[in-house]
Backbone as CSV, one residue per row, in Angstrom:
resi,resn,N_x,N_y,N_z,CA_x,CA_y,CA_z,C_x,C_y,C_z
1,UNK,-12.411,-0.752,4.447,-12.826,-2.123,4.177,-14.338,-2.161,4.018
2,UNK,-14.737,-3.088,3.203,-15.960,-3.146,3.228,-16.943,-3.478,4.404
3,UNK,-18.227,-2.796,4.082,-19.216,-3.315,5.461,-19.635,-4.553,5.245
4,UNK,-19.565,-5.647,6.295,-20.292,-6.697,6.092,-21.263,-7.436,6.778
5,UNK,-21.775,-6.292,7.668,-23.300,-6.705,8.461,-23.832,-5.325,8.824
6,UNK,-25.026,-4.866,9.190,-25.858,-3.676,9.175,-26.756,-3.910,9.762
7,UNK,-27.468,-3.254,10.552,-29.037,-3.467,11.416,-29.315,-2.061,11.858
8,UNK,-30.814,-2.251,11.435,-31.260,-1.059,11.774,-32.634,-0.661,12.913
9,UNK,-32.745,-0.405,13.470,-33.517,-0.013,15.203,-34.810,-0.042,14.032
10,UNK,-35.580,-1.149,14.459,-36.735,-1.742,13.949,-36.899,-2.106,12.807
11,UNK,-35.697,-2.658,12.651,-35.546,-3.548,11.461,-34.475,-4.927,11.855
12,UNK,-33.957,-4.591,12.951,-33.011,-6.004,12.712,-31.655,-5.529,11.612
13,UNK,-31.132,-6.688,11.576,-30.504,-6.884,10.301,-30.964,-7.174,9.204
14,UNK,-30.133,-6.283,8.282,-30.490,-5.985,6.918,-29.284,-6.454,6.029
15,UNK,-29.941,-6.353,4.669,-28.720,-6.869,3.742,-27.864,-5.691,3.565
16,UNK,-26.618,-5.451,3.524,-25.501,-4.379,3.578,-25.935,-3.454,2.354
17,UNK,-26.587,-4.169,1.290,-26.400,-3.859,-0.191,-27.779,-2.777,0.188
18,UNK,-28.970,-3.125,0.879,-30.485,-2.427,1.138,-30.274,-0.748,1.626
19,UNK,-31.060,-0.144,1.098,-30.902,1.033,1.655,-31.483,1.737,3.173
20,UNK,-30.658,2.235,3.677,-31.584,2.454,4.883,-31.950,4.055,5.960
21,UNK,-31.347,4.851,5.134,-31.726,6.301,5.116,-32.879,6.471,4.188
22,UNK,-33.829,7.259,4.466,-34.830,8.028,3.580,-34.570,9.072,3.162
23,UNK,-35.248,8.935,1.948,-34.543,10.360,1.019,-34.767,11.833,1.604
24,UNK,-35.472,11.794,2.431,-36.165,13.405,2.897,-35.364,13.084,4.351
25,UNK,-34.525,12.315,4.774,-33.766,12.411,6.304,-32.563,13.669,5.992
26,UNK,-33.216,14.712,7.684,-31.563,15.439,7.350,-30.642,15.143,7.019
27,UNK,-30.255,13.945,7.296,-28.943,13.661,7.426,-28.324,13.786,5.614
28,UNK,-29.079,13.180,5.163,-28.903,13.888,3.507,-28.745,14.865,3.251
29,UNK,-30.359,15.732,3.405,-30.807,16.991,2.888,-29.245,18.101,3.670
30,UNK,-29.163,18.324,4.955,-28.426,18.969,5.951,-27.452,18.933,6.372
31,UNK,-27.340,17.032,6.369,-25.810,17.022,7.050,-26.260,16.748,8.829
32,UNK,-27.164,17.289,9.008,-27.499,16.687,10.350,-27.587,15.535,10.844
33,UNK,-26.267,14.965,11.552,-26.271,13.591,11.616,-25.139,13.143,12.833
34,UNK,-25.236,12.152,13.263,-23.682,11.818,14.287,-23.395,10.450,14.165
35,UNK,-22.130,10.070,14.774,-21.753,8.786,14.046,-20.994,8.431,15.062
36,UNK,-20.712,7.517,15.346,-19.482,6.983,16.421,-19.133,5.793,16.034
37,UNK,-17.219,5.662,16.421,-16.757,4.601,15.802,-16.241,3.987,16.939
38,UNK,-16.042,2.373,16.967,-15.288,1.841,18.036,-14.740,0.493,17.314
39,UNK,-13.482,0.093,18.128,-12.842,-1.211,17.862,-13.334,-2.224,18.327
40,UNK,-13.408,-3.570,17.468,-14.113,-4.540,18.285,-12.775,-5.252,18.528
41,UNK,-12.703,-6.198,19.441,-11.136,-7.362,19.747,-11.767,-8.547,19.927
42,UNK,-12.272,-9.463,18.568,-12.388,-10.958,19.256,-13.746,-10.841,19.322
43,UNK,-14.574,-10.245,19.475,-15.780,-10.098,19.152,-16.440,-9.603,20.171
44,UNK,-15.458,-8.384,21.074,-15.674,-7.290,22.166,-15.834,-6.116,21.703
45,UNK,-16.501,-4.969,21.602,-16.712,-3.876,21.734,-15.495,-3.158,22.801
46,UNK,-15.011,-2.762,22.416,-13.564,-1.999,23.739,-14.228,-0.559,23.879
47,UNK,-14.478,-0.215,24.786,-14.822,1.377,25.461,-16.100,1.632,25.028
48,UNK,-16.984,0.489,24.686,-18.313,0.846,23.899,-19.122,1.990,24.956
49,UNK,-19.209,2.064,26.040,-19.675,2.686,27.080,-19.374,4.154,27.082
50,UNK,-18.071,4.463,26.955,-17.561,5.708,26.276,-17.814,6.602,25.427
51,UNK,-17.889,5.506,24.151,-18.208,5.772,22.785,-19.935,6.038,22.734
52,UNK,-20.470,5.320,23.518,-21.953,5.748,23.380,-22.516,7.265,24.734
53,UNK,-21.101,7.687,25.451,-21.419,8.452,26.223,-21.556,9.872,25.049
54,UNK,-20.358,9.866,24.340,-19.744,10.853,23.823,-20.852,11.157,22.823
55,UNK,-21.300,9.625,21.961,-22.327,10.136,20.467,-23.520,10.929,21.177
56,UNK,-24.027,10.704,22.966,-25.184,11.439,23.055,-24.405,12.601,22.791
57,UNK,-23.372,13.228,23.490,-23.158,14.716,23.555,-23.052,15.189,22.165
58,UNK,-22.525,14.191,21.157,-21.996,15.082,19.635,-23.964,15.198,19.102
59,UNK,-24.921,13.943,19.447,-26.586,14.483,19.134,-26.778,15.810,19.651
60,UNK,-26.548,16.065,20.858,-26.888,17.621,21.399,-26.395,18.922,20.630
61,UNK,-24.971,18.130,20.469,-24.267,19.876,19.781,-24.988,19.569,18.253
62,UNK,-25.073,19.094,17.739,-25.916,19.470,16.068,-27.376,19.727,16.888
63,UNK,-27.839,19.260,17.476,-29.548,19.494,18.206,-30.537,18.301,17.592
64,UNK,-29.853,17.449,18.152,-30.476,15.573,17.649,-31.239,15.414,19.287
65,UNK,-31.928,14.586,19.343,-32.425,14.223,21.042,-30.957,13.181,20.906
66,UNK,-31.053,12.551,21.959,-29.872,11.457,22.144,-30.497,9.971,22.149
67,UNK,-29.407,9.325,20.836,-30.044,8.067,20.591,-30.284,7.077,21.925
68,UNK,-30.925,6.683,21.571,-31.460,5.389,22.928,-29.948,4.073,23.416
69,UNK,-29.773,4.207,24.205,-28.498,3.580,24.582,-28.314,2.305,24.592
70,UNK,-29.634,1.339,25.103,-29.555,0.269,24.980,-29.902,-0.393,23.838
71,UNK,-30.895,0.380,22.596,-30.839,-0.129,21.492,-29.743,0.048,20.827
72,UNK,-28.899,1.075,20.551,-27.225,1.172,20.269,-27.076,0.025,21.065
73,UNK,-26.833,-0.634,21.962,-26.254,-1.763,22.469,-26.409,-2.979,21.408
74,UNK,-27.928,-3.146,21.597,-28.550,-4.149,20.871,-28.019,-4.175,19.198
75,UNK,-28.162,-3.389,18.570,-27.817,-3.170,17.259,-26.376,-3.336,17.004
76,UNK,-25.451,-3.063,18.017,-23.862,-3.784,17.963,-23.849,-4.899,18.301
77,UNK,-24.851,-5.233,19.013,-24.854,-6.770,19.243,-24.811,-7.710,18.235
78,UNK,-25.884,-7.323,17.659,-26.494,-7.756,16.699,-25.202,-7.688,15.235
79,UNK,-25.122,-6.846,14.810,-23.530,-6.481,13.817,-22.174,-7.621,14.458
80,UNK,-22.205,-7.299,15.682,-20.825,-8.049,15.902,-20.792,-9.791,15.968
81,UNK,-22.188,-10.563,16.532,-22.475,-11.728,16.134,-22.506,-11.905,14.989
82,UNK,-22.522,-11.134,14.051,-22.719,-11.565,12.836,-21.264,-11.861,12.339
83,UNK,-20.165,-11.055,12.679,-18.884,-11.279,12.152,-18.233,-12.444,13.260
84,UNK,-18.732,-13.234,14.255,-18.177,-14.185,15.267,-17.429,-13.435,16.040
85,UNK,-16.162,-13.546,16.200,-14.962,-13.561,17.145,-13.766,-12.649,16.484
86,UNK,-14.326,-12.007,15.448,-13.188,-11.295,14.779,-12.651,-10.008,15.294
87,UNK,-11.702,-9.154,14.655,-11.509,-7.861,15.139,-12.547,-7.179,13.899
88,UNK,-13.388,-6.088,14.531,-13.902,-5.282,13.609,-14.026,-3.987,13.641
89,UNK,-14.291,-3.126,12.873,-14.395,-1.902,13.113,-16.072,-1.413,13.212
90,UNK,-16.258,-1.457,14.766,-18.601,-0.867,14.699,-18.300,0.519,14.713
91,UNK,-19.472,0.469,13.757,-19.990,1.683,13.390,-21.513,2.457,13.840
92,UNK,-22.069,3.559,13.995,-23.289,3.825,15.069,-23.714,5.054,14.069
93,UNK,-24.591,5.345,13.628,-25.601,6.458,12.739,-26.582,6.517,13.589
94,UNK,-26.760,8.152,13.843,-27.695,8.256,14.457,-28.352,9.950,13.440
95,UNK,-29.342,9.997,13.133,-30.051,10.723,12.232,-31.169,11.923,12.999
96,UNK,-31.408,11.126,13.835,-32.795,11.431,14.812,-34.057,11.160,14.658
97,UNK,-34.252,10.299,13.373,-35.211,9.141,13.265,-34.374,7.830,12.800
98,UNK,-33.374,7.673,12.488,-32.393,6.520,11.902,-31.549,6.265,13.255
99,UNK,-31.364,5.182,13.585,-30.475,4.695,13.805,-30.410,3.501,13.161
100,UNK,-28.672,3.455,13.051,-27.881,2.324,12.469,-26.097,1.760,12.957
101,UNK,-26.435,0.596,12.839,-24.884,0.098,13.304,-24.720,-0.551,12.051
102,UNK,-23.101,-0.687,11.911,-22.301,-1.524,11.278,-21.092,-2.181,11.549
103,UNK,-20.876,-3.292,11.040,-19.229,-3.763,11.364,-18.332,-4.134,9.389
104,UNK,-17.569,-3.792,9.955,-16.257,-4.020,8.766,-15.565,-4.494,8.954
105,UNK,-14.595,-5.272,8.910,-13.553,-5.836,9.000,-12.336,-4.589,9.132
106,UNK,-11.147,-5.076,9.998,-10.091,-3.888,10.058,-9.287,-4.391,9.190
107,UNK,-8.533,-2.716,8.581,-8.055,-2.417,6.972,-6.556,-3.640,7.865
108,UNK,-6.041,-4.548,6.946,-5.318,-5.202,7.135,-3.564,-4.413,6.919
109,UNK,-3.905,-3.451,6.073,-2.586,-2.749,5.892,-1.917,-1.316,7.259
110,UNK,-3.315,-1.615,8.413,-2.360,-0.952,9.821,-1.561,-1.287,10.089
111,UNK,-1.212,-1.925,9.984,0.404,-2.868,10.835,1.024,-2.754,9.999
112,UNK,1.123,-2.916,8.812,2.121,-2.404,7.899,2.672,-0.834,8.296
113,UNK,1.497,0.077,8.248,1.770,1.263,8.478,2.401,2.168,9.613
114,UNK,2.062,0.748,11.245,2.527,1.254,11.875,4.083,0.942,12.269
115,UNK,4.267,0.190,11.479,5.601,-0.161,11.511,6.673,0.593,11.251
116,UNK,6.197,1.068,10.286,6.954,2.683,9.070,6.537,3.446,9.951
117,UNK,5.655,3.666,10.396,5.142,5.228,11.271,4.694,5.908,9.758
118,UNK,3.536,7.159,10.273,2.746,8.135,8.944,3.323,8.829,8.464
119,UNK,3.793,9.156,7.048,4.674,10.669,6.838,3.121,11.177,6.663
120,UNK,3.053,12.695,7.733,2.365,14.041,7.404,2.694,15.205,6.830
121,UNK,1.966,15.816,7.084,2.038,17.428,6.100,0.720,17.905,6.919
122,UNK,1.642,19.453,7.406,1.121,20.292,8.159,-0.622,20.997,7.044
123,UNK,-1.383,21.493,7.682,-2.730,21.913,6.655,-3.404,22.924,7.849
124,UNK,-3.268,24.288,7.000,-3.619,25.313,7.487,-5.350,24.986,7.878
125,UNK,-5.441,25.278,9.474,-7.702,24.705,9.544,-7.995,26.213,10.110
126,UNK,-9.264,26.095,9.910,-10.102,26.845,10.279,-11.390,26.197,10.854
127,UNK,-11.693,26.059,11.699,-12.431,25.322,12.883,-13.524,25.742,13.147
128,UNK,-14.508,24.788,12.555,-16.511,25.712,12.516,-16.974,25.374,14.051
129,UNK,-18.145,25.891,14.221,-18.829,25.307,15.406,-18.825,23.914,15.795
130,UNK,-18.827,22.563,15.032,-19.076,21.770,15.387,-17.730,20.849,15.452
131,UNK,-16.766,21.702,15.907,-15.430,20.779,15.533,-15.244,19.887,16.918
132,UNK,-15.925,19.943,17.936,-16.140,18.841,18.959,-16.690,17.455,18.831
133,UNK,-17.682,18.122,18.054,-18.825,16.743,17.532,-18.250,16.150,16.363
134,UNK,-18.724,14.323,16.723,-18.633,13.346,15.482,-20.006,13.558,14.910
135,UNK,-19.635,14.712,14.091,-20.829,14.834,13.381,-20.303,14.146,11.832
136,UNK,-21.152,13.737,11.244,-20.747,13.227,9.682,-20.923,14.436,8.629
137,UNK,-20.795,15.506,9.027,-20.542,16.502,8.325,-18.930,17.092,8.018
138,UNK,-18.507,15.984,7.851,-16.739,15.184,7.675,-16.099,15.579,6.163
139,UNK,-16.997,16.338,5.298,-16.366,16.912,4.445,-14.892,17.759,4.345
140,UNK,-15.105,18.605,5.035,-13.853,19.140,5.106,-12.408,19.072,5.724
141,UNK,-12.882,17.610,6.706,-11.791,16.878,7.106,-10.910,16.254,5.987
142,UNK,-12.017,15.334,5.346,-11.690,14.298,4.207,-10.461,14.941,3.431
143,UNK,-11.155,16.317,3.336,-10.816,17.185,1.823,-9.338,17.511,2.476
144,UNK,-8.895,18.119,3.542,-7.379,17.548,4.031,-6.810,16.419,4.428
145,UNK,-7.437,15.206,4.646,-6.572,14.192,4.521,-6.270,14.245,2.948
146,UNK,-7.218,13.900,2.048,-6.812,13.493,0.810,-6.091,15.035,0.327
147,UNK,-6.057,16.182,0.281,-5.135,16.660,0.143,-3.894,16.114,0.391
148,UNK,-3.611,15.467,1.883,-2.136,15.448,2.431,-1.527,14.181,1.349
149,UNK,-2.527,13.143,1.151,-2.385,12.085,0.185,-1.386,12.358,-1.134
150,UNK,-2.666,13.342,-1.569,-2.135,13.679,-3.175,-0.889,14.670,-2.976
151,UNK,-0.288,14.845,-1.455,0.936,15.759,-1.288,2.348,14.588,-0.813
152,UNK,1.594,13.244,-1.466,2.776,11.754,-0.937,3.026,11.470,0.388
153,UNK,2.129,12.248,1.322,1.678,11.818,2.814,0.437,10.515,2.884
154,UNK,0.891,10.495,4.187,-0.369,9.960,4.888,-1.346,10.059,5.562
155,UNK,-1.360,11.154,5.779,-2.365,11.872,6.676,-1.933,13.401,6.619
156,UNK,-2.761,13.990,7.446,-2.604,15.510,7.593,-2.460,16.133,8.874
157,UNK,-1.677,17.222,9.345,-1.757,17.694,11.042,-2.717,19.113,10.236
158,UNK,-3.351,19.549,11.423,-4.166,20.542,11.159,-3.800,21.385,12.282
159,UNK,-3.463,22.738,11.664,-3.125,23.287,12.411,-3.387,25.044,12.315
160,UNK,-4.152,25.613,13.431,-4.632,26.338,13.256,-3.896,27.835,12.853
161,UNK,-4.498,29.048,12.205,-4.134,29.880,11.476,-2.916,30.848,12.231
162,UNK,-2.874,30.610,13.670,-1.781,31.076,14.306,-0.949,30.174,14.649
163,UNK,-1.003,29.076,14.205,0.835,28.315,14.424,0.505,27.133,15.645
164,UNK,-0.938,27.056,16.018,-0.965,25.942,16.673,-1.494,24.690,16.332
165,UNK,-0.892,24.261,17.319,-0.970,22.246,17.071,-2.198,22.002,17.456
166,UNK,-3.163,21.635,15.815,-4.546,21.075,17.032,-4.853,18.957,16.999
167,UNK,-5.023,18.451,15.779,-5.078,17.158,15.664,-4.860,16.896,14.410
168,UNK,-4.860,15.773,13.738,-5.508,15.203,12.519,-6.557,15.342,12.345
169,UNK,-7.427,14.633,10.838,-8.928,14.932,10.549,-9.378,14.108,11.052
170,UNK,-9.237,12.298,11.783,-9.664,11.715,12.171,-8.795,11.134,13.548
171,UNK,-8.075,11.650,13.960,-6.598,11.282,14.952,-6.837,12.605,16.128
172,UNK,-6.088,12.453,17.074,-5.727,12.756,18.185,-4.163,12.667,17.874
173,UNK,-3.299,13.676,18.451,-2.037,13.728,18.091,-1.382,13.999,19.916
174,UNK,-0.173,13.431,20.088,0.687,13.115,20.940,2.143,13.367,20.732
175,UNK,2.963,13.889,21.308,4.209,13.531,21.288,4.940,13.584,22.300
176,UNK,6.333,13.735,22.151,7.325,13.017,23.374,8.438,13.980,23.226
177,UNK,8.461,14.680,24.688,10.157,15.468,24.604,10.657,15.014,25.962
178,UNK,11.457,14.529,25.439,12.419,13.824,26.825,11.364,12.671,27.318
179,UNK,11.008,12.750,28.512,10.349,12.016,29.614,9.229,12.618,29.566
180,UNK,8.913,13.353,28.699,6.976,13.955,28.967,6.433,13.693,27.825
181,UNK,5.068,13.234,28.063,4.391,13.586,26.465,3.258,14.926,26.474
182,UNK,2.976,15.242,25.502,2.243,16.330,25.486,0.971,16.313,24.493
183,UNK,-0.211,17.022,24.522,-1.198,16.767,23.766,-1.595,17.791,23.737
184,UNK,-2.662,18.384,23.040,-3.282,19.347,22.629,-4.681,19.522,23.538
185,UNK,-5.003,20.732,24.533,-6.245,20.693,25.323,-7.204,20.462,24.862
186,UNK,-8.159,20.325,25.280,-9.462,20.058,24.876,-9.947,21.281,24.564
187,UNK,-9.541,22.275,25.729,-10.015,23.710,25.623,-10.152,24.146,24.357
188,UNK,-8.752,23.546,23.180,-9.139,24.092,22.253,-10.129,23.048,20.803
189,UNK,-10.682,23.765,20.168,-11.405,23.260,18.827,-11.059,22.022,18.767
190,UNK,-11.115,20.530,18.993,-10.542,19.491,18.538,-11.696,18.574,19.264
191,UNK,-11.376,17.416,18.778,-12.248,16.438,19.442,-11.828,16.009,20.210
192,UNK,-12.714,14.957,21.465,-12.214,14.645,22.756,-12.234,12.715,22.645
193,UNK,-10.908,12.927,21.591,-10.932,11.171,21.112,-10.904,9.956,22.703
194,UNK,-11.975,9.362,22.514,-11.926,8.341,23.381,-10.564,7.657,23.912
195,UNK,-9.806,7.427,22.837,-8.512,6.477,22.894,-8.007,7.438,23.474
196,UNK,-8.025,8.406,23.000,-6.570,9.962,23.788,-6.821,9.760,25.844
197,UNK,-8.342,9.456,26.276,-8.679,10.287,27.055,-8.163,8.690,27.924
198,UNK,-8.245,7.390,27.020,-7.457,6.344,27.564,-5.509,6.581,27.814
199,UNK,-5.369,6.688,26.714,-3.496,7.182,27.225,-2.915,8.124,27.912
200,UNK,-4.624,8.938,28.339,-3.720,9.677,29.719,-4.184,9.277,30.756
201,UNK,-4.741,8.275,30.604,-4.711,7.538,31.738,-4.124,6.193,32.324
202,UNK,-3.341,5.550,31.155,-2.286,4.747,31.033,-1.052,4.946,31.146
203,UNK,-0.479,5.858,30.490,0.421,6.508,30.243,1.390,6.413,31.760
204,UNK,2.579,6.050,31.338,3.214,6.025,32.695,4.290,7.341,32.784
205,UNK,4.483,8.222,31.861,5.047,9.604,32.191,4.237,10.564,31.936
206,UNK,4.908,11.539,32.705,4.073,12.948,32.696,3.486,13.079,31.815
207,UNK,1.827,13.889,31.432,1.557,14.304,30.236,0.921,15.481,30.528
208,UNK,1.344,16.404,29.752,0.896,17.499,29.942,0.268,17.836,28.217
209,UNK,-1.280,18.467,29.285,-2.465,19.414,27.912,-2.175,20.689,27.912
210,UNK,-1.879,21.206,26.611,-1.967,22.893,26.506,-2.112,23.088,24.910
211,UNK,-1.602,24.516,25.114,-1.931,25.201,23.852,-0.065,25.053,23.227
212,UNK,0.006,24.737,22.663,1.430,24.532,21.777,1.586,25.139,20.116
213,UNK,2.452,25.681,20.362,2.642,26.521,18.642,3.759,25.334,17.651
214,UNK,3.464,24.785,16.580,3.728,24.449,15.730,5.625,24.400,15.433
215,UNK,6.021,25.212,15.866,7.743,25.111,16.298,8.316,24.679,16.808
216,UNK,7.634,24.434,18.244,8.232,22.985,19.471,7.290,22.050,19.211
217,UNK,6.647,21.784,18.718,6.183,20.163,18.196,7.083,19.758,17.256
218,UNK,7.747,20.422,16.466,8.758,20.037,15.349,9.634,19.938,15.986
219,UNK,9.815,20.025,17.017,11.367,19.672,17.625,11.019,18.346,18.998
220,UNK,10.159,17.787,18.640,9.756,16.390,19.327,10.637,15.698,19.100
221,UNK,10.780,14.727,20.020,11.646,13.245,20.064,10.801,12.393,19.815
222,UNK,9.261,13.015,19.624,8.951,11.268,19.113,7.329,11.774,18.808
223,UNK,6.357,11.319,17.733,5.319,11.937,17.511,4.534,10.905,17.503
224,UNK,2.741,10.686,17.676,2.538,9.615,17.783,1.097,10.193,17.212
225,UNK,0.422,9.288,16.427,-1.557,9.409,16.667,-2.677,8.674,17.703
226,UNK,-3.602,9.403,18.088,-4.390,8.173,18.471,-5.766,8.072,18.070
227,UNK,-6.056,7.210,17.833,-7.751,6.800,17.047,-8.808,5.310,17.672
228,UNK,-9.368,5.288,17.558,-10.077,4.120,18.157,-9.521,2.864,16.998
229,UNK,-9.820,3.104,15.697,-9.227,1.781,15.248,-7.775,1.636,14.617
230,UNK,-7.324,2.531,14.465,-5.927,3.158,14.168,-4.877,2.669,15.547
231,UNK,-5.558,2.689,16.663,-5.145,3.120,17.429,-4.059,3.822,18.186
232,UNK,-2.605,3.444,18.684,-1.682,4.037,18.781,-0.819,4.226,17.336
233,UNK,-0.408,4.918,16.321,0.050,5.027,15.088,1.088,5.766,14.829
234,UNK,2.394,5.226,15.132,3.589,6.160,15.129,3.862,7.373,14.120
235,UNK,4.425,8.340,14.079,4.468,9.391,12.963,5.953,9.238,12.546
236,UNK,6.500,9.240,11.410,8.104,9.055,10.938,8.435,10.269,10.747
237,UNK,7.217,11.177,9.923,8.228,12.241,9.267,6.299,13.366,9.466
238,UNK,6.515,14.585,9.278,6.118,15.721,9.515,6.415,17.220,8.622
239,UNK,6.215,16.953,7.141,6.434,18.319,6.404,7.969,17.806,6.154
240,UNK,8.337,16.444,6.135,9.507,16.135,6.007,10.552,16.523,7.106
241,UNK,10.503,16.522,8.365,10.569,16.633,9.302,10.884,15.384,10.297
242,UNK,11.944,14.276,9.783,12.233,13.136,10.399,11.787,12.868,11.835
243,UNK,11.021,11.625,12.384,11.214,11.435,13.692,11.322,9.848,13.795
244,UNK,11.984,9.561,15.441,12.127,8.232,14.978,11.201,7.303,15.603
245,UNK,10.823,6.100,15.325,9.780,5.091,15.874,10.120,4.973,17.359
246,UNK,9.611,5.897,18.228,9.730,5.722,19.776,9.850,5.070,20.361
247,UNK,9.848,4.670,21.728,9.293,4.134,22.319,7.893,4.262,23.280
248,UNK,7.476,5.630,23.223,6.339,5.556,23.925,5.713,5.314,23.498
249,UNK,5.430,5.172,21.705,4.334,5.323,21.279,3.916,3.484,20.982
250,UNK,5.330,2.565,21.228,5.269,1.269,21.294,4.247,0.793,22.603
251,UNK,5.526,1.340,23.491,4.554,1.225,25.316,2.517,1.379,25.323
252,UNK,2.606,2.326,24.690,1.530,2.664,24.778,0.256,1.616,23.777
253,UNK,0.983,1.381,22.609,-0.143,0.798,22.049,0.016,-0.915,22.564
254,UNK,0.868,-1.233,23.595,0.911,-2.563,24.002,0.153,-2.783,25.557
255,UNK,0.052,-1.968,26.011,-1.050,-1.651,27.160,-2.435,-1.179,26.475
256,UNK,-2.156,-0.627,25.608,-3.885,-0.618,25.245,-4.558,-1.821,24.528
257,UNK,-3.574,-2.384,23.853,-4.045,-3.828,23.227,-4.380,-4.959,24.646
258,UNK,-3.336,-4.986,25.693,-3.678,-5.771,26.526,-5.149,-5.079,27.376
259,UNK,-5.186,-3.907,27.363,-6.222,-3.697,27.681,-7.698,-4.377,27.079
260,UNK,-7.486,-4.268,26.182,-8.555,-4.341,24.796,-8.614,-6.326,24.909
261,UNK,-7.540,-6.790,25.243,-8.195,-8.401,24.931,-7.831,-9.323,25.936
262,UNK,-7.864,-8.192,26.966,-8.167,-9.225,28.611,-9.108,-9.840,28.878
């Protein structure tokens, strides 16, 4: 969806259309850059505290200092008054002389989608140094989602060169056998999605983190995503691989919503 408010750390708000990177900023030239995303509810920031814990650590792993916390405050402030009371999606750029927030409006066709649940398609990864960090060096994520696209999916599972389950390009992945759900460790290459690190702590059955090979995830009773604005996002099908609209993955995104607009 489009952006429709922007402010930038000594500038205020700006017009969306104005430019506000400089042409000689790494973040162009390099790619050196970090970004963090969060849901707004009503014109709340949900886990903003989180989300600004995590963007210092993803500044460290590229080798950014760590943006200033309370101006990130201020600058969502600032973005989210501008849209009133709505749900939005903020956005946080941090460059290491730039910072920037934004808000968008959320894509209206989630709920459509989560209704159906995602058909995926499995995508062989190979996992660089910075696969912890929200770094915006998101190229080669993109380049497998929209692969999985132009393969009549909706997304992509990524999964590493020996047969294991690691995430989506922008998702956290979950599923359900019997009475347990299961997720992918941190230990390995993947990111440490905010929302994930909420449903195991909501979550009212067992969940167990490990290393899982690509053969017993296909034999799930129930598959699920998680994302900050996506948030809980059922999976239907998997390499064509039927599953059916759960119930945990219902449970779950109805405690996190009540979470989100208490």
């Amino acid at each position: 969806m489009g952006v429709r408010a922007v402010a930038v750390a000594g500038r205020g708000l700006v017009d969306p259309r104005e430019p506000v990177f400089a042409a000689d900023d790494d973040a162009l030239l390099r790619g050196r850059s970090v970004f963090e995303t969060a849901r707004v509810y009503a014109g709340r920031p949900f886990l903003l505290d989180r989300h600004l814990a995590r963007f210092a650590r993803s500044a460290g792993r590229v080798g950014l200092p760590a943006p200033d916390v309370q101006e990130c405050e201020r600058l969502a402030e600032l973005v989210i008054d501008d849209g009133a009371e709505q749900d939005l999606t903020l956005r946080l750029y941090w460059t290491g002389s730039t910072l920037v927030a934004t808000a968008a409006e959320i894509d209206p066709a989630l709920e459509a989608l989560r209704e159906r649940g995602l058909r995926l398609v499995t995508v062989s990864w190979s996992t660089g140094a910075l696969a912890g960090a929200k770094s915006t060096s998101y190229a080669e994520n993109m380049a497998a989602q929209d692969g999985a696209v132009a393969a009549g999916a909706d997304d992509a599972l990524l999964v590493s060169s020996d047969g294991t389950v690691l995430e989506a390009p922008t998702a956290n992945v979950f599923w359900r056998e019997g009475d347990t759900l299961f997720t992918p460790s941190l230990d390995l290459p993947i990111l440490a999605g905010v929302t994930r690190g909420l449903l195991l702590e909501i979550a009212k059955q067992e969940t167990v983190e490990g290393v899982f090979p690509l053969g017993r995830f296909l034999e799930a009773d129930e598959v699920f995503l998680s994302a900050s604005v996506r948030e809980v996002m059922p999976v239907a099908s998997v390499d064509g691989r039927t599953f059916g609209i759960g119930p945990a993955a219902h449970e779950l995104q109805q405690e996190l919503r009540h979470r989100a607009t208490r």
